[in-house]
PANUFI-899570 format. One record per atom (N, C-alpha, C, O, CB): residue number from 1; y, z negated, x negated; atom name. Coordinates in nm, 2 decimals. Last residue first. Glycine has a CB too. Layout:
# PANUFI-899570
NUM  Y  Z  X  CA
...
***
This chain:
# PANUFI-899570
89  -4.77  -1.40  9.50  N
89  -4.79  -1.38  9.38  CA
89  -4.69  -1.27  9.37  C
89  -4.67  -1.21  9.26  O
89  -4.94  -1.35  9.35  CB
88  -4.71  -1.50  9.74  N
88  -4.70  -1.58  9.68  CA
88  -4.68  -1.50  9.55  C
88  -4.58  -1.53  9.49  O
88  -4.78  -1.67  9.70  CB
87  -4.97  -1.39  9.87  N
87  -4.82  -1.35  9.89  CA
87  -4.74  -1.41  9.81  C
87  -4.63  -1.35  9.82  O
87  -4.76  -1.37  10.03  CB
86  -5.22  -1.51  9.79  N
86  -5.13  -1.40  9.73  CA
86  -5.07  -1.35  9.76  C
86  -5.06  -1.24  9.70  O
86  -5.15  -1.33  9.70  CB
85  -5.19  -1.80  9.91  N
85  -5.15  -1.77  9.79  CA
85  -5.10  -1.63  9.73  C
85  -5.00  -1.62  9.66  O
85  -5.24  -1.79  9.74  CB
84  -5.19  -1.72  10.16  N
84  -5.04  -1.71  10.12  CA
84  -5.02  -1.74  9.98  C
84  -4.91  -1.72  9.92  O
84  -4.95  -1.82  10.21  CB
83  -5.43  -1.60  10.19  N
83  -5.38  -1.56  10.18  CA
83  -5.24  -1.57  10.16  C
83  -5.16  -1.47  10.15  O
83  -5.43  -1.53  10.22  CB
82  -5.56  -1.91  10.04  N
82  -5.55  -1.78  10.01  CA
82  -5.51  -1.71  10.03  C
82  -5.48  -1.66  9.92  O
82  -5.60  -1.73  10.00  CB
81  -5.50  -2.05  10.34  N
81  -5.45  -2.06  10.17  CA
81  -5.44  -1.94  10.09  C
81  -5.33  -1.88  10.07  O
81  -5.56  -2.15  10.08  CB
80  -5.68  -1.90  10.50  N
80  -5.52  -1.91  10.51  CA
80  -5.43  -1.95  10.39  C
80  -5.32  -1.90  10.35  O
80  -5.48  -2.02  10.61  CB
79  -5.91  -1.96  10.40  N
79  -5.84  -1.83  10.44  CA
79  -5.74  -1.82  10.43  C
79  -5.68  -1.73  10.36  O
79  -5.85  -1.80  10.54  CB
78  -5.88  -2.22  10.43  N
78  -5.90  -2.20  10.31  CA
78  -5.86  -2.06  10.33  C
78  -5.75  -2.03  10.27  O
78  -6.03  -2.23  10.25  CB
77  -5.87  -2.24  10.72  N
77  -5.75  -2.30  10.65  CA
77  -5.82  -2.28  10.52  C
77  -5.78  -2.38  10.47  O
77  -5.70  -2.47  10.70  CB
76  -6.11  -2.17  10.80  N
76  -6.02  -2.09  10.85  CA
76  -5.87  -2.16  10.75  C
76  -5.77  -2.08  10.74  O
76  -6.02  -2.11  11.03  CB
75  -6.29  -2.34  10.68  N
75  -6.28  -2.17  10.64  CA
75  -6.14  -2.16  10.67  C
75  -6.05  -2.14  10.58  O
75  -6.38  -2.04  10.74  CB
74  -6.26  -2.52  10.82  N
74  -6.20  -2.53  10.69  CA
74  -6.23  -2.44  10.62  C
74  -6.20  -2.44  10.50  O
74  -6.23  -2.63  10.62  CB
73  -6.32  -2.44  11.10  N
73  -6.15  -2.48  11.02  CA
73  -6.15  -2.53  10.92  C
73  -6.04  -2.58  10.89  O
73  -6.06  -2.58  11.08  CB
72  -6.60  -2.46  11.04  N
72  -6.48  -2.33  11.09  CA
72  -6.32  -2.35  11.05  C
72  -6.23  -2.28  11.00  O
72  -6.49  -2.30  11.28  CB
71  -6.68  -2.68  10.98  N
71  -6.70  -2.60  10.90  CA
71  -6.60  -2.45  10.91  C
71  -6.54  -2.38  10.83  O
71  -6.85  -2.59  10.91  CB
70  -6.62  -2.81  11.21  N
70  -6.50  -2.90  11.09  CA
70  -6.56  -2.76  10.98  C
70  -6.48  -2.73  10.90  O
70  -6.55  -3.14  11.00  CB
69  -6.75  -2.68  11.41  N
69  -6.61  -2.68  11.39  CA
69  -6.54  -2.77  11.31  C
69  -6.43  -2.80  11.33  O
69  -6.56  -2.70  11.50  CB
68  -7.01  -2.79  11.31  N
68  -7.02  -2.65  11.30  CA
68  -6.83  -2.59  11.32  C
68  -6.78  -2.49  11.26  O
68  -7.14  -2.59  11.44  CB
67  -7.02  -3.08  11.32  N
67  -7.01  -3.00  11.20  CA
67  -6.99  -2.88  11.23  C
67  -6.91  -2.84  11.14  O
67  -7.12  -3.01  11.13  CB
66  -6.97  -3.06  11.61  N
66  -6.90  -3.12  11.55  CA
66  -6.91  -3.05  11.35  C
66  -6.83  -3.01  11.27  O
66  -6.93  -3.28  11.60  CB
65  -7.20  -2.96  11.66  N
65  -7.10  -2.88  11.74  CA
65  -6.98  -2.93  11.61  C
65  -6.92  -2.85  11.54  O
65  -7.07  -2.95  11.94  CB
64  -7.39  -3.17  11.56  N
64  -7.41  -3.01  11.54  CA
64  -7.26  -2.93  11.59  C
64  -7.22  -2.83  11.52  O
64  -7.56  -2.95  11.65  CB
63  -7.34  -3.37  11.69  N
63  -7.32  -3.40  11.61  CA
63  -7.34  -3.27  11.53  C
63  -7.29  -3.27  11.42  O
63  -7.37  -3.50  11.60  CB
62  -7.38  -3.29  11.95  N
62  -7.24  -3.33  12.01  CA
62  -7.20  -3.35  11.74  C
62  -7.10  -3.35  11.69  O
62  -7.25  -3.57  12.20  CB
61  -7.65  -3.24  11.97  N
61  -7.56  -3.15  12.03  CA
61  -7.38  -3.18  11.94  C
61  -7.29  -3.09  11.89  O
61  -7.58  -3.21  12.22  CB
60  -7.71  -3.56  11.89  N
60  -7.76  -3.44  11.81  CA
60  -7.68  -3.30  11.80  C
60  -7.65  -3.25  11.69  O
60  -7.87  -3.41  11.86  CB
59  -7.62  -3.68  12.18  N
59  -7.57  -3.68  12.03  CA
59  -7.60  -3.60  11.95  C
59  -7.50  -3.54  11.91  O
59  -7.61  -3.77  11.97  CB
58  -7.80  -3.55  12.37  N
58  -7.65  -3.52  12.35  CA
58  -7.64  -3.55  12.25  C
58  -7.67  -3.46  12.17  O
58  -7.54  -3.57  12.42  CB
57  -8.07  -3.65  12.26  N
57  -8.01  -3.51  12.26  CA
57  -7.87  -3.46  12.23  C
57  -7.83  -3.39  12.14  O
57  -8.03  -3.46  12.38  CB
56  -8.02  -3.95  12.35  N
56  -8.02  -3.83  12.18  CA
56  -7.98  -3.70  12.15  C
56  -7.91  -3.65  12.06  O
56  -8.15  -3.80  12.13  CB
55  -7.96  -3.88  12.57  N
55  -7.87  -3.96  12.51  CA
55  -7.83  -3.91  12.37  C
55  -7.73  -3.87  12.31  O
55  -7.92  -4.08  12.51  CB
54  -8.23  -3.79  12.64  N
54  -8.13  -3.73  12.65  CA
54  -7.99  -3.76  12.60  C
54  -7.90  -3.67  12.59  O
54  -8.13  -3.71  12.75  CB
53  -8.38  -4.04  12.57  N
53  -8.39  -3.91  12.54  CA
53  -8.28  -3.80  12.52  C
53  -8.24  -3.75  12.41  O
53  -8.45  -3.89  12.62  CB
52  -8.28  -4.17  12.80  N
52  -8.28  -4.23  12.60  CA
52  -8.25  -4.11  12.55  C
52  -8.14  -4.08  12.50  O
52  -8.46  -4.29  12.50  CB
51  -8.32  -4.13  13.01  N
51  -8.22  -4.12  12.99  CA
51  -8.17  -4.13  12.88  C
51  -8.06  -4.11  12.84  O
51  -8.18  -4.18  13.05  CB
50  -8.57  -4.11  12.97  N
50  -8.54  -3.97  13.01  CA
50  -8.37  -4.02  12.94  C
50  -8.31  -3.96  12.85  O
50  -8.57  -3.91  13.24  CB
49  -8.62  -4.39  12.97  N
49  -8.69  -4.33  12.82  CA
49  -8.62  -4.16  12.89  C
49  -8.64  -4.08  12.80  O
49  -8.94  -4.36  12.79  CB
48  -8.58  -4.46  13.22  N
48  -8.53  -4.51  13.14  CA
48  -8.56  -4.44  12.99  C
48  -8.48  -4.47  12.90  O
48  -8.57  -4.64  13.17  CB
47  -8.76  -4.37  13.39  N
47  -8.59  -4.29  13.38  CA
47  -8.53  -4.35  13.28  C
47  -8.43  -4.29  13.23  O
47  -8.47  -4.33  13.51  CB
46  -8.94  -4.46  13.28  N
46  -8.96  -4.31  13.28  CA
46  -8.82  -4.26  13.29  C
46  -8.77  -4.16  13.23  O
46  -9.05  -4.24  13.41  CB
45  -8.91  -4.73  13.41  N
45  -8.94  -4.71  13.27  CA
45  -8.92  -4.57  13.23  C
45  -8.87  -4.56  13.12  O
45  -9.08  -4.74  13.24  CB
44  -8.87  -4.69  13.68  N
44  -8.75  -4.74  13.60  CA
44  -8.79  -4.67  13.45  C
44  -8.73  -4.59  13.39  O
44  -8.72  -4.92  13.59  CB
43  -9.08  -4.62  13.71  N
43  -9.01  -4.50  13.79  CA
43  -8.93  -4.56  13.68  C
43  -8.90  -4.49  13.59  O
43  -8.97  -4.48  13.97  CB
42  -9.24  -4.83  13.68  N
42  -9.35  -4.68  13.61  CA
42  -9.18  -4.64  13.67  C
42  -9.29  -4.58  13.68  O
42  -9.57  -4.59  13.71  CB
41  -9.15  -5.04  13.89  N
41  -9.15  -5.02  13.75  CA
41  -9.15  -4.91  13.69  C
41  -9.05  -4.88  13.63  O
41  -9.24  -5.08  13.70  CB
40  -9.24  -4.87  14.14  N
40  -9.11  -4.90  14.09  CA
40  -9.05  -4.97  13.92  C
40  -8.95  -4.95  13.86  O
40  -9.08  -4.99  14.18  CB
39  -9.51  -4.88  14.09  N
39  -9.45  -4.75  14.10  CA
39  -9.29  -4.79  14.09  C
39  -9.23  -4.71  14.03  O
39  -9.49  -4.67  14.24  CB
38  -9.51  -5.15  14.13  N
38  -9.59  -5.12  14.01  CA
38  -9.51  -4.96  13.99  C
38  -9.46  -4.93  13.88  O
38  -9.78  -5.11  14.05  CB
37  -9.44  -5.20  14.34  N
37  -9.41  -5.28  14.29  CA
37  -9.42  -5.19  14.15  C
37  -9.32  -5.16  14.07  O
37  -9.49  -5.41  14.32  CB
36  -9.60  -5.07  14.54  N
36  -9.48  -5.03  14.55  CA
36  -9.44  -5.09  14.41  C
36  -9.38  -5.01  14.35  O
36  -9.41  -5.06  14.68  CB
35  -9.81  -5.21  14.46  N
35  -9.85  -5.06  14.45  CA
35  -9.75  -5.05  14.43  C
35  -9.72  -5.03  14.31  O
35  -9.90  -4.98  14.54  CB
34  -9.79  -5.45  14.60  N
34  -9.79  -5.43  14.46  CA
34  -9.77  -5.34  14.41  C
34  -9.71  -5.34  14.30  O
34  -9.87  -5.45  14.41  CB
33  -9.74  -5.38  14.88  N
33  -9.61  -5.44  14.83  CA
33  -9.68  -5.42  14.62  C
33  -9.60  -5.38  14.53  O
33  -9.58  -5.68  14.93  CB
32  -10.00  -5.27  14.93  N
32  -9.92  -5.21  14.94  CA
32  -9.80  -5.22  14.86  C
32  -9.75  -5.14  14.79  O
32  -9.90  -5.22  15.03  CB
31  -10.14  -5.53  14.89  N
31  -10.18  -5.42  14.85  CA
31  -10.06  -5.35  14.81  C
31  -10.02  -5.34  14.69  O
31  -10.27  -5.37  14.95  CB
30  -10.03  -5.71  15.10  N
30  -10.00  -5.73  15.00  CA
30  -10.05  -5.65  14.83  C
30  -10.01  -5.68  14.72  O
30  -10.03  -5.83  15.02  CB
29  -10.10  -5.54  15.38  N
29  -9.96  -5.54  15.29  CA
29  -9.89  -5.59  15.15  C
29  -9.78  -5.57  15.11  O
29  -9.89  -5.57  15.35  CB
28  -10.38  -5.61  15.37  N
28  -10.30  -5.44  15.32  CA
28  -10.18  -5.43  15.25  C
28  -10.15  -5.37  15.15  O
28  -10.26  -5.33  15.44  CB
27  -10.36  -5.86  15.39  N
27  -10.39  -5.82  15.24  CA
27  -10.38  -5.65  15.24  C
27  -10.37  -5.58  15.14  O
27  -10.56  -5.88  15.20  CB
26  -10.24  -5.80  15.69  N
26  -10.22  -5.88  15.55  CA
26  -10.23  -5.90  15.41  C
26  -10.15  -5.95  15.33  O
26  -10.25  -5.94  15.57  CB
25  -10.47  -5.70  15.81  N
25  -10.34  -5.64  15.76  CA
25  -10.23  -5.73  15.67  C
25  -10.15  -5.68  15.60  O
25  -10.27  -5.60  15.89  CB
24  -10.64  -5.90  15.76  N
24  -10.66  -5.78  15.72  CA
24  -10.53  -5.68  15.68  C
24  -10.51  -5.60  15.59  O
24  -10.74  -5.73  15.81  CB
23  -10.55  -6.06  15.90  N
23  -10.61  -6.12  15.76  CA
23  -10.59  -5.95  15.68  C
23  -10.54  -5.92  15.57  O
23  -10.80  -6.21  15.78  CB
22  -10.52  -5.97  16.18  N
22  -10.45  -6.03  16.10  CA
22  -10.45  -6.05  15.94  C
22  -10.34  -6.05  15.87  O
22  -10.46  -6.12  16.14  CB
21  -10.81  -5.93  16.22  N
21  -10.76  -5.86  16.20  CA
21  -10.59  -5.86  16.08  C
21  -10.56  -5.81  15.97  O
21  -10.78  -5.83  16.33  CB
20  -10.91  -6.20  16.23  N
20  -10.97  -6.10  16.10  CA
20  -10.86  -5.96  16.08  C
20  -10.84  -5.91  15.97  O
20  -11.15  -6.02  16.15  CB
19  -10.81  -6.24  16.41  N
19  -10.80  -6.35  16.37  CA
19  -10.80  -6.25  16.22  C
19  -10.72  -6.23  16.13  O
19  -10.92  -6.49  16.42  CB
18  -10.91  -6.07  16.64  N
18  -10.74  -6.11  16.63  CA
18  -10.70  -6.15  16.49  C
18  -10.59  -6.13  16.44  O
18  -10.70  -6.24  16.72  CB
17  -11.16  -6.20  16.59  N
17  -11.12  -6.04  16.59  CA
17  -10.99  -6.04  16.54  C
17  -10.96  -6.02  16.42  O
17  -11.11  -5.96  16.73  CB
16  -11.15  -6.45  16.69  N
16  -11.20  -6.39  16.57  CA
16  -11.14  -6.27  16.55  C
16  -11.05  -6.26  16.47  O
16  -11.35  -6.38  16.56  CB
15  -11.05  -6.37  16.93  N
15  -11.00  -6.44  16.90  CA
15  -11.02  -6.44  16.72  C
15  -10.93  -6.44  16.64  O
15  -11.04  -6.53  16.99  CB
14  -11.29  -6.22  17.04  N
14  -11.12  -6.16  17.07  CA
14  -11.05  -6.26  16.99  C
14  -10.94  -6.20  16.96  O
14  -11.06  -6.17  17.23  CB
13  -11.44  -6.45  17.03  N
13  -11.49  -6.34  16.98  CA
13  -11.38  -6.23  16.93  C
13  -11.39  -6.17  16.83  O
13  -11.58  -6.31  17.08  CB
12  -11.40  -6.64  17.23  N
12  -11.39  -6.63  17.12  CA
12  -11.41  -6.52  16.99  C
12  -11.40  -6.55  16.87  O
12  -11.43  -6.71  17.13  CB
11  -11.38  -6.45  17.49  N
11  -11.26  -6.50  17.45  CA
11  -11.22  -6.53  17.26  C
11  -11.12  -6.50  17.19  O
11  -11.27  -6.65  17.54  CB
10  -11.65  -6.44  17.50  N
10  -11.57  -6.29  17.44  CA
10  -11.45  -6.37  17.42  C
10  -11.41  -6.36  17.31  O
10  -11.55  -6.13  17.56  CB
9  -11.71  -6.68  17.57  N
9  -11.77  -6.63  17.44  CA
9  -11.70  -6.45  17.38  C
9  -11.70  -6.38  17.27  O
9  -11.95  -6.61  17.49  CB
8  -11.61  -6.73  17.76  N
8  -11.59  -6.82  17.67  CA
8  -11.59  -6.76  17.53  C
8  -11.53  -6.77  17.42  O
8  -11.67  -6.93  17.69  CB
7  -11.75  -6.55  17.91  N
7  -11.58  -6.53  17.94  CA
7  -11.57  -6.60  17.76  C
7  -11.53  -6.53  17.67  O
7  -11.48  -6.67  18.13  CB
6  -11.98  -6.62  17.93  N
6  -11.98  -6.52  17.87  CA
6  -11.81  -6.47  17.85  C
6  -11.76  -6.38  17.78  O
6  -12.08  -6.41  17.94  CB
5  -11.97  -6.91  18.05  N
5  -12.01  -6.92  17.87  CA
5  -11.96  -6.77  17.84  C
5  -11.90  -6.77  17.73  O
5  -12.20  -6.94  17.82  CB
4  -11.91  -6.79  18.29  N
4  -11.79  -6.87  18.21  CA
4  -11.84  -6.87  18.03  C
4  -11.78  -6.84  17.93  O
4  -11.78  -7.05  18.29  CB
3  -12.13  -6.71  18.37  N
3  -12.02  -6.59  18.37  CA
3  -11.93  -6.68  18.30  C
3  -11.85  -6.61  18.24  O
3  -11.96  -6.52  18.52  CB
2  -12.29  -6.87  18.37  N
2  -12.35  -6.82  18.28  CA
2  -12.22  -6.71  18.24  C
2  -12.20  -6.64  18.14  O
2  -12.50  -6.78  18.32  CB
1  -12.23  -7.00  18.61  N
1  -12.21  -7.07  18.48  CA
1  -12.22  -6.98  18.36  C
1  -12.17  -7.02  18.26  O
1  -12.30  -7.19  18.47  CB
***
């Protein structure tokens, strides 16, 4: 009799176990799933302000390039004035 209570008693015992264990990996993965959660935000935000960033940049680039060739061709065509002015003369 005493071998059945002890059957009974690891049975339940394995059963708790099982039981905790479950529980356990369970709140790992809901651990996990936030973490991931949280680092996937933090990843968008960062690409998101890189991509800003750089956006600016280009513009800035793109607004420097642009003055620096309306400044060259309007040398280069005042040059050119002048010199057919004084062929001209």
């Amino acid at each position: 009799m005493l071998g059945g209570l002890g059957k009974l008693a690891a049975e339940g015992l394995a059963h708790r176990t099982e039981k905790a264990t479950e529980g356990a990996v369970h709140a790992v993965e809901e651990v996990v799933k936030e973490v991931v959660e949280h680092a996937k935000e933090a990843g968008e935000k960062a690409l998101g302000e890189a991509l800003k960033k750089a956006q600016e940049s280009g513009d800035k680039v793109v607004k420097e390039v642009t003055e620096k060739v309306s400044h060259t061709v309007t040398e280069a065509v005042t040059h050119a004035a002048e010199g057919l002015g004084k062929l001209g003369q």
